[in-house]
C-alpha positions in Angstrom: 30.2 41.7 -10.3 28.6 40.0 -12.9 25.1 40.9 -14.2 22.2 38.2 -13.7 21.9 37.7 -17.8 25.9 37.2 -17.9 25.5 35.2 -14.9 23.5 33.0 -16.2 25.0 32.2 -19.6 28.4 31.3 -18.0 26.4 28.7 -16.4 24.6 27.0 -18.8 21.5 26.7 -17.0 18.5 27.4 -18.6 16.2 30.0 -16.9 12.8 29.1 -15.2 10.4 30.7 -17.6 7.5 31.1 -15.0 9.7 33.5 -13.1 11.5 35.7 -15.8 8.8 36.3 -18.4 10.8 36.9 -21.0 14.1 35.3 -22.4 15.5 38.6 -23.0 15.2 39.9 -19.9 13.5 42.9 -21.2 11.0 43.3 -18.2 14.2 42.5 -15.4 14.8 47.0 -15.2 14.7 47.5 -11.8 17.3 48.6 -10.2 16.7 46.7 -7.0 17.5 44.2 -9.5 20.7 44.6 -10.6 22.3 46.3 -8.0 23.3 42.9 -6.0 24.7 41.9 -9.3 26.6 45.0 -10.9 27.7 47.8 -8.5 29.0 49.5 -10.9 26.3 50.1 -13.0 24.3 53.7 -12.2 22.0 55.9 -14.0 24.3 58.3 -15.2 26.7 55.8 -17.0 26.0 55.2 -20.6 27.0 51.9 -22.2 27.6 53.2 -26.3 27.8 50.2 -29.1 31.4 50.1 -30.7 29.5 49.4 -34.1 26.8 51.5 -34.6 27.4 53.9 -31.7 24.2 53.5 -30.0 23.5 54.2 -26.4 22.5 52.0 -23.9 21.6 52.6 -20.0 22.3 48.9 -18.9 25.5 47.0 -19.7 23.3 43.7 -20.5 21.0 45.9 -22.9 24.1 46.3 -24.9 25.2 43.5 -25.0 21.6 42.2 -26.0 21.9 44.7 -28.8 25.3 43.5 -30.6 24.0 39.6 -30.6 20.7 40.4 -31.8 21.6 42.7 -34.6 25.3 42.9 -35.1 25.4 38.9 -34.9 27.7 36.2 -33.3 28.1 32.9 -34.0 28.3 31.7 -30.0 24.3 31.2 -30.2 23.8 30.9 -33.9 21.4 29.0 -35.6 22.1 26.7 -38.0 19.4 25.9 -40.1 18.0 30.0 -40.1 20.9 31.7 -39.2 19.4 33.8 -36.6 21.3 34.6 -33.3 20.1 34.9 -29.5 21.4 36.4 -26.7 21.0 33.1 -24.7 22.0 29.7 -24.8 18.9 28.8 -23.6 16.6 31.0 -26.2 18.5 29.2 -29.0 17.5 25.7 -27.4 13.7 27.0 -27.0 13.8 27.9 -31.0 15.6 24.8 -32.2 12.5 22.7 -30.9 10.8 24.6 -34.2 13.3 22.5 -36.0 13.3 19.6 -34.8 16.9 19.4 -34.1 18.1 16.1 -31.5 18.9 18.1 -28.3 22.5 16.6 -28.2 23.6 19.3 -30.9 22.5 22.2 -29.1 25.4 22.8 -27.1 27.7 21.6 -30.0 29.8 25.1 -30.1 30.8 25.5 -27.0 31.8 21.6 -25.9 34.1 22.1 -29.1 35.0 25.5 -27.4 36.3 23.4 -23.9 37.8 20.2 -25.7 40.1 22.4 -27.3 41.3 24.2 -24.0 42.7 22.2 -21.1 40.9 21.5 -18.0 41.1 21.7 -14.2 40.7 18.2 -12.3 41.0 16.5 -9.4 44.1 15.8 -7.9 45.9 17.0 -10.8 44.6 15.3 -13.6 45.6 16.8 -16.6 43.2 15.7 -20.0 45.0 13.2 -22.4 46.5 15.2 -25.4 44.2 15.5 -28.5 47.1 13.0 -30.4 47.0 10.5 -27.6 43.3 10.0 -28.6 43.7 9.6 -32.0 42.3 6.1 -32.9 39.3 6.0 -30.3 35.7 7.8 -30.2 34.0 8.8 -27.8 30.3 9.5 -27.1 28.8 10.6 -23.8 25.3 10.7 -21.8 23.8 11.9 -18.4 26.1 15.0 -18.1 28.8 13.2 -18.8 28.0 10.3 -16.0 28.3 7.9 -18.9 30.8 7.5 -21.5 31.7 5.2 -24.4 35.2 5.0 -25.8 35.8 2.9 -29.5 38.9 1.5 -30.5 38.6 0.3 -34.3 40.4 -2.7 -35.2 43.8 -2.6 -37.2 43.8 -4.3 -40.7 47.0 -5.9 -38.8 44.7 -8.0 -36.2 41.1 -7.8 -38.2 41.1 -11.6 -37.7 42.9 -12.1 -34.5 41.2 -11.6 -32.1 44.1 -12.1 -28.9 46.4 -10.1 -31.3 44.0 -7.3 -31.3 43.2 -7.5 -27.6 47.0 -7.1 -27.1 47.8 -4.5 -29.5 44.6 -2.4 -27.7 45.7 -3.1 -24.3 47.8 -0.2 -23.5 45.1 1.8 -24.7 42.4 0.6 -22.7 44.7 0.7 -19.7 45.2 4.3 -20.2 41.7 5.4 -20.6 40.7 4.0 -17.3 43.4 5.2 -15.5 41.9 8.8 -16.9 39.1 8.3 -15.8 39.5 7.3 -12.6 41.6 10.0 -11.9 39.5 12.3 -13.0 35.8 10.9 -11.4 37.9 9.7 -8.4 36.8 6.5 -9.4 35.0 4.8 -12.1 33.2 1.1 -13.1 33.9 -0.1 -16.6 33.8 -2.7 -18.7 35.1 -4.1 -22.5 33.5 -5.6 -25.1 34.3 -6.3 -27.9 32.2 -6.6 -31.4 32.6 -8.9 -34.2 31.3 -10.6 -37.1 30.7 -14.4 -37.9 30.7 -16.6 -41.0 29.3 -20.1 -42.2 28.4 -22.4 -44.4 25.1 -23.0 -45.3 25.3 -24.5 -48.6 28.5 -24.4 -51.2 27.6 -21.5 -52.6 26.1 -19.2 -49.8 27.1 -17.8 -46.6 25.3 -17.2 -43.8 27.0 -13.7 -41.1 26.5 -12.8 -37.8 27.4 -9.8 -35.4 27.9 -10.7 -31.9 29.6 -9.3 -28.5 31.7 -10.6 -26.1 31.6 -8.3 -22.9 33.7 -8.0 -19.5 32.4 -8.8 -16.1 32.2 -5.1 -14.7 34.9 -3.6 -13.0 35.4 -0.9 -10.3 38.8 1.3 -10.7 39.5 3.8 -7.7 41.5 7.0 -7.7 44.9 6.2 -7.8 44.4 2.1 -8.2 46.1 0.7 -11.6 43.4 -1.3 -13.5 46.3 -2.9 -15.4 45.8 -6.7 -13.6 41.5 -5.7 -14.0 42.2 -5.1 -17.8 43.9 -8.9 -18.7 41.1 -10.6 -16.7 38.6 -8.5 -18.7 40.1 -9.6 -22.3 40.8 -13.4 -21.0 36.8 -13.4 -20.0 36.3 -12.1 -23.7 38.2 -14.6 -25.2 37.1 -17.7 -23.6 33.6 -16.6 -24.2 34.4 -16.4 -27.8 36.5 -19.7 -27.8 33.1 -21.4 -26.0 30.7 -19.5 -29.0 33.0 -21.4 -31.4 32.9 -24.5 -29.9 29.9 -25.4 -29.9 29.3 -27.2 -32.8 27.7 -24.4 -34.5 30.0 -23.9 -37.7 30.7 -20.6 -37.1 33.4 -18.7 -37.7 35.0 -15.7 -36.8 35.3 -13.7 -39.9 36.3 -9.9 -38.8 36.7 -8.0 -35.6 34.7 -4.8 -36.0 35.6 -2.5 -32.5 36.3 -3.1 -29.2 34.4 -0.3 -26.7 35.3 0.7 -23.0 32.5 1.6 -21.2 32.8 4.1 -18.2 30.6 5.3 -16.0 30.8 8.0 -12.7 31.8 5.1 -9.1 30.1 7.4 -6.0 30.1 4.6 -3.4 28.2 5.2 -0.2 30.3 8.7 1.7 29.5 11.2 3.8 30.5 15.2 4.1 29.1 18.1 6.1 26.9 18.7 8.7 23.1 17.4 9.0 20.4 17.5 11.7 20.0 13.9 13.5 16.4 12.6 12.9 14.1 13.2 15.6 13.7 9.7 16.8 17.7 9.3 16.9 18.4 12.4 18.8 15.9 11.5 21.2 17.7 8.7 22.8 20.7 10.7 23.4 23.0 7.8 22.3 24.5 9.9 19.0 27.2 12.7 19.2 26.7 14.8 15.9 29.8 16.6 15.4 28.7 20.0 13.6 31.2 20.2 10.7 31.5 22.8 7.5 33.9 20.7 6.2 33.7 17.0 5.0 35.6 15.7 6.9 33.1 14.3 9.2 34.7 11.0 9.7 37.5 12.3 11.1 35.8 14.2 13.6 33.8 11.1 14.6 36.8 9.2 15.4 38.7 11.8 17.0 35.3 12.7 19.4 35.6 8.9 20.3 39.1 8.9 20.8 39.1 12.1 22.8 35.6 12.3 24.3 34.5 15.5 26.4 31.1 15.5 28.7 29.7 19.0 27.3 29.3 20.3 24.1 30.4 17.0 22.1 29.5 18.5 19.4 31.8 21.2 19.0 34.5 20.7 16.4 36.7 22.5 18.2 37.4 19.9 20.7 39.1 17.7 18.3 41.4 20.5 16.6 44.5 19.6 18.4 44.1 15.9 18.0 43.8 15.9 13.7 47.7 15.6 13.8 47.4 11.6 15.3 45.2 9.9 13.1 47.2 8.7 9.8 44.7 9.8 7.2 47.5 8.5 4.3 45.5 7.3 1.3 41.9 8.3 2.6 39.2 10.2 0.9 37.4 12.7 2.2 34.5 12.7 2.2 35.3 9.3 3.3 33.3 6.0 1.6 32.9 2.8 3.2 34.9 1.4 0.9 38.3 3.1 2.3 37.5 2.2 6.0 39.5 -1.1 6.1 42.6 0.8 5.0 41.5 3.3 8.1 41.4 0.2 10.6 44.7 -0.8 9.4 46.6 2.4 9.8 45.6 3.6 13.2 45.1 0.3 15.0 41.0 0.8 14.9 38.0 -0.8 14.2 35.5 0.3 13.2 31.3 -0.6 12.7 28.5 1.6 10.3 25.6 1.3 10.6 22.8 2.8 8.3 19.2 4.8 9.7 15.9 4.3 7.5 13.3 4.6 9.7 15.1 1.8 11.3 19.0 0.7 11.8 20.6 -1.3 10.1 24.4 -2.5 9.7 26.5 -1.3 6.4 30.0 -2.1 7.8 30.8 -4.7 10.3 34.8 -5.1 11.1 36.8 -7.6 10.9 39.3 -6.8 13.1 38.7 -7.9 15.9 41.9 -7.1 18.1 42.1 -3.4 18.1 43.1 -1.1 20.5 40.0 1.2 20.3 36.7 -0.1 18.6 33.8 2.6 17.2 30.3 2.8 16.0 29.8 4.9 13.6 26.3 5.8 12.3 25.6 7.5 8.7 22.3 9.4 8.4 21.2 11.4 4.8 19.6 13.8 3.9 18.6 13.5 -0.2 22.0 12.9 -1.5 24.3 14.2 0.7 25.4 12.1 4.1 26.9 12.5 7.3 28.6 10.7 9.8 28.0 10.4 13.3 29.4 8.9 16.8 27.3 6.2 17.9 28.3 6.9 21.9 25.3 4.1 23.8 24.3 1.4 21.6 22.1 0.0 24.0 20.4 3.6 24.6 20.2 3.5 20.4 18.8 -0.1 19.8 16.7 -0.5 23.2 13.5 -0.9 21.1 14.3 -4.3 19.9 13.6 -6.1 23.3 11.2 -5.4 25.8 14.0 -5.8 28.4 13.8 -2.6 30.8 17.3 -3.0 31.7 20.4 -2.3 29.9 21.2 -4.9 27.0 24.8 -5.4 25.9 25.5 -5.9 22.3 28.0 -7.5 20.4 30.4 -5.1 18.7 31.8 -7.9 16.1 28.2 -10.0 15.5 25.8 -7.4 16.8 24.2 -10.7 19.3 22.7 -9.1 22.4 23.4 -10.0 26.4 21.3 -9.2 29.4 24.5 -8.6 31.5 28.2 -7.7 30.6 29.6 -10.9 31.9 27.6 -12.9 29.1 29.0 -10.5 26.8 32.4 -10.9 28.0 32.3 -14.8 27.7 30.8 -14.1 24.7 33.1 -12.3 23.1 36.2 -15.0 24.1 35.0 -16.9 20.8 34.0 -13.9 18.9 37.3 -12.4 18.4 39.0 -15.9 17.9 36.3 -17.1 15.5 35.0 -14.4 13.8 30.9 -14.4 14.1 30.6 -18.2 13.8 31.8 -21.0 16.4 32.2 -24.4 15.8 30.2 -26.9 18.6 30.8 -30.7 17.9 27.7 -32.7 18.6 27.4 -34.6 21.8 28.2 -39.1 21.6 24.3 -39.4 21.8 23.5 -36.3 19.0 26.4 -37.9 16.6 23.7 -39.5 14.1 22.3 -37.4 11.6 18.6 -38.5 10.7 15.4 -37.2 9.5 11.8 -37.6 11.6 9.9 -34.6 10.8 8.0 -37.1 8.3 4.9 -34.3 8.3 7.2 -31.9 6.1 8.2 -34.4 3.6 6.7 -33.7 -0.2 4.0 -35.1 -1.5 4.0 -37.7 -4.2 1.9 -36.8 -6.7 0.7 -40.4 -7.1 -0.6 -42.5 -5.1 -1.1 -46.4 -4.7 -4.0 -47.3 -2.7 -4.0 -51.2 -2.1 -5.8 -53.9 -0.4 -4.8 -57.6 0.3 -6.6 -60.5 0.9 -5.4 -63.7 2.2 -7.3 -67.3 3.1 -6.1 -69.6 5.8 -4.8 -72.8 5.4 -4.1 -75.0 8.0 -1.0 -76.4 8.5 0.1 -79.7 10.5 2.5 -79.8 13.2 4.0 -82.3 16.0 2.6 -82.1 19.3 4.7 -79.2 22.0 6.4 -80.4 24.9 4.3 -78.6 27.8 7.4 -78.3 29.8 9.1 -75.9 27.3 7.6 -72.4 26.4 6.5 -72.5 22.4 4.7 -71.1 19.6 2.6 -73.5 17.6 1.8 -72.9 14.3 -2.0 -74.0 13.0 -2.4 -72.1 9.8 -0.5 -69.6 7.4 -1.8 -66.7 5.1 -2.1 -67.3 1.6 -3.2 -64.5 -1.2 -5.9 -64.9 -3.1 -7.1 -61.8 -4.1 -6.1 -57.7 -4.1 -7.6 -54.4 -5.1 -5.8 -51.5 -6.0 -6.4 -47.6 -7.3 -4.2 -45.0 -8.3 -5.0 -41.6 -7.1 -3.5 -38.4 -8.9 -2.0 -34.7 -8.4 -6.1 -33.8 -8.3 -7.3 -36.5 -5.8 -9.3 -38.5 -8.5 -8.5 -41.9 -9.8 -6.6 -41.8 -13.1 -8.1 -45.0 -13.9 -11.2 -48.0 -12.7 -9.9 -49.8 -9.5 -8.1 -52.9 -10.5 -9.2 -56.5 -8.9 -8.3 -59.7 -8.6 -8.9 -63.2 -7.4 -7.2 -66.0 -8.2 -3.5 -68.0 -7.3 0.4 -66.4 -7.7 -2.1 -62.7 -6.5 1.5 -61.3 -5.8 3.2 -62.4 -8.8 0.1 -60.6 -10.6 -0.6 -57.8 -8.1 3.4 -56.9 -8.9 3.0 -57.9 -12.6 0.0 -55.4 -12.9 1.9 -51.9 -11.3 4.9 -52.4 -12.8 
């Protein structure tokens, strides 16, 4: 067994000084202690120093002893060449120096790049030769990572050349890590430099970047077809920056960088307590699970469903052998569920808890043999699936219907009876969650009346006419015969206008007029 101070050096992380007083662990005695730790350590055994023969009672004492005066250079200082016992010590005394926190585990991340490293799914760390002519820098525990390519004297000026010559490259390096984050996003840009003109004499230069779209690359998914489209986005950006009339010129390619960074879509693993309010309703089966495969056992419960004690896993045991699980994550994401529909004839909904539901996943298939509601509660980062087993029982608060509502498994629309549903779901499965309803003969014209919702101008004409009557002669009307007998027509004479603006006052004095032509002046005046 491994003591606490050796326990906690092997893991890098540093200690909590408000519970271990001291970073030597000089007041941690007891044997109480150390006893869970190191069995084998009792009072009667005698730890002795191979250089200076000194005697110690504890193993960790010792080995206190040979850093602190015999010297190593595991936890050495730099800049005053002292050592500590502790990774974590040393970090506390290179704040006295000033020194950027990124160098202070500098030994031992040279210690693991040199030694090969366990992965996922068998991913085995490019050789040190295969990474050669990029750099790399990293951030967020290694969440984030930038790989450089420098440009070859060969391409410095062509830019599809370079692209080209770097695409195998670039390929690889996503393929690693994907494989090794079980999944990544990335993108590409590229850096380079700009020259023109300004008089005959001078030159004016400019750095600029062309960049990707960003990209998502899962475990075991070639990004070859992902890595073209990135380079052909960064080169008709860069065509488009020439061509604008600018005079620039593209004078030298300085890098081209791959950005990486950690793809954890939406999954779920083991085991957690439905909230209150959920397992109230008694609509959700929570399969408890130490495993994380809790998708799995979600399906299978629905496949296979027992009427007492639901929740056991071991109810679903002998069923793990039908479901096809070929190319599927566990824990599962969202992502992957399509490719679960497709290979054992299912479909299937999620459907999200924040105080409220909420859909994350509706299917698409709509013709399955067996359809499932899944819903995925959380607890801090980790999730959980569960079996969603009465979705009336689980969404009853959004009507004040007493009775049982029916929903929708494919649009999620509700029915007050299961032969609404039914008829319902005729033109769901043939039409997806939309259907197409011609207008009627009387509907067919479009036109718009809701006048009140118009916008308002934000000038307006205010205008007043005035007319005289003249009288006009006409023949006599036969009696017999029903007429119209015209005495007098309307001539202008005068108008009055004013112009109202955005703040309801005239913009200028009303305008007024008397006189012959008034329309030919009234529309001589506003235009």
């Amino acid at each position: 067994m491994q003591s606490v101070e050796e326990f906690f050096e092997n893991s890098d992380f540093p200690l909590n000084t408000q519970i271990f007083a001291t970073s030597d662990f000089g007041d941690l005695t007891s044997s109480e202690l150390d006893s869970p730790f190191e069995d084998d350590v009792t009072e009667e055994k005698i730890f002795s120093c191979s250089v200076c023969n000194k005697t110690f009672k504890h193993k960790k004492n010792l080995k206190r002893h040979k850093m602190n005066v015999h010297g190593t250079d595991e936890n050495k200082c730099n800049h005053c060449n002292k050592n500590f016992a502790r990774s974590d010590s040393l970090k506390r005394h290179l704040k006295l120096h000033k020194v950027s926190r990124a160098n202070i585990f500098e030994n031992k991340r040279q210690r693991l790049n040199s030694s090969p490293q366990p992965g996922p799914s068998g991913y085995q760390a490019p050789a040190a030769e295969e990474r050669r002519n990029n750099t790399r820098s990293r951030a967020c525990l290694n969440t984030f990572q930038t790989y450089t390519i420098s440009t070859d004297s060969t391409f410095i000026k062509n830019l599809n050349g370079f692209l080209q010559n770097s695409k195998e490259e670039v390929v690889r390096i996503v393929e690693n890590k994907s494989k090794e984050k079980k999944g990544i996003k990335w993108y590409v840009c590229v850096k380079v430099r700009f020259v023109r003109k300004t008089t005959e004499t001078e030159e004016e230069k400019c750095e600029s970047h062309f960049r990707s779209i960003c990209e998502i690359t899962l475990l075991n998914e070639s990004p070859e077809k992902k890595v073209t489209e990135a380079f052909l986005k960064i080169l008709s950006s860069c065509e488009e920056f020439e061509g604008r009339g600018s005079g620039w010129i593209l004078d030298e390619i300085l890098h081209l960088e791959v950005k990486t960074c950690a793809y954890q879509p939406l999954a779920a693993s083991s085991y957690i307590p439905l909230p209150k309010i959920i397992a109230k309703k008694k609509a959700v089966i929570n399969v408890k699970n130490s495993d994380e495969k809790c998708f799995l056992w979600c399906v299978l419960a629905a496949l296979h469903p027992v009427n007492v004690y639901a929740e056991r896993i071991n109810n679903y045991f002998s069923f793990e052998k039908e479901i096809n699980c070929k190319g599927i994550d566990f824990p599962t994401p969202i992502s992957q569920i399509g490719k679960f529909e497709r290979n054992n004839n299912i479909s299937i909904n999620v459907f999200g808890f924040e105080g409220e539901i909420f859909p994350l996943r509706i299917t698409t298939s709509t013709r399955r043999n067996k359809h499932i509601n899944l819903l995925l509660i959380s607890q801090g980062s980790k999730k959980h699936y569960t079996l969603i087993t009465n979705m009336s029982s689980l969404l009853n608060h959004l009507t004040s219907h007493e009775h049982k509502v029916f929903f929708c498994d494919y649009c999620l629309l509700r029915f007050s009876n299961e032969e609404l549903l039914n008829l319902h779901q005729e033109d769901c499965q043939n039409h997806n969650v939309q259907k197409i309803k011609m207008p009627t003969q009387e509907e067919k014209w479009l036109e718009f009346s809701n006048h009140k919702f118009k916008l308002p101008v934000p000038y307006v004409i205010y205008a007043n006419l005035e007319c005289i009557l003249e009288k006009i002669s006409s023949c006599e009307q036969d009696p017999k015969i029903s007429s119209t007998e015209s005495i007098a027509k309307h001539v202008p004479c005068g108008f009055a206008y004013v112009i109202v603006g955005p703040d309801g006052a005239m913009i200028k004095p009303p305008t007024v007029f008397r006189g012959k032509n008034a329309i030919d002046q009234f529309l001589t005046k506003l235009s």
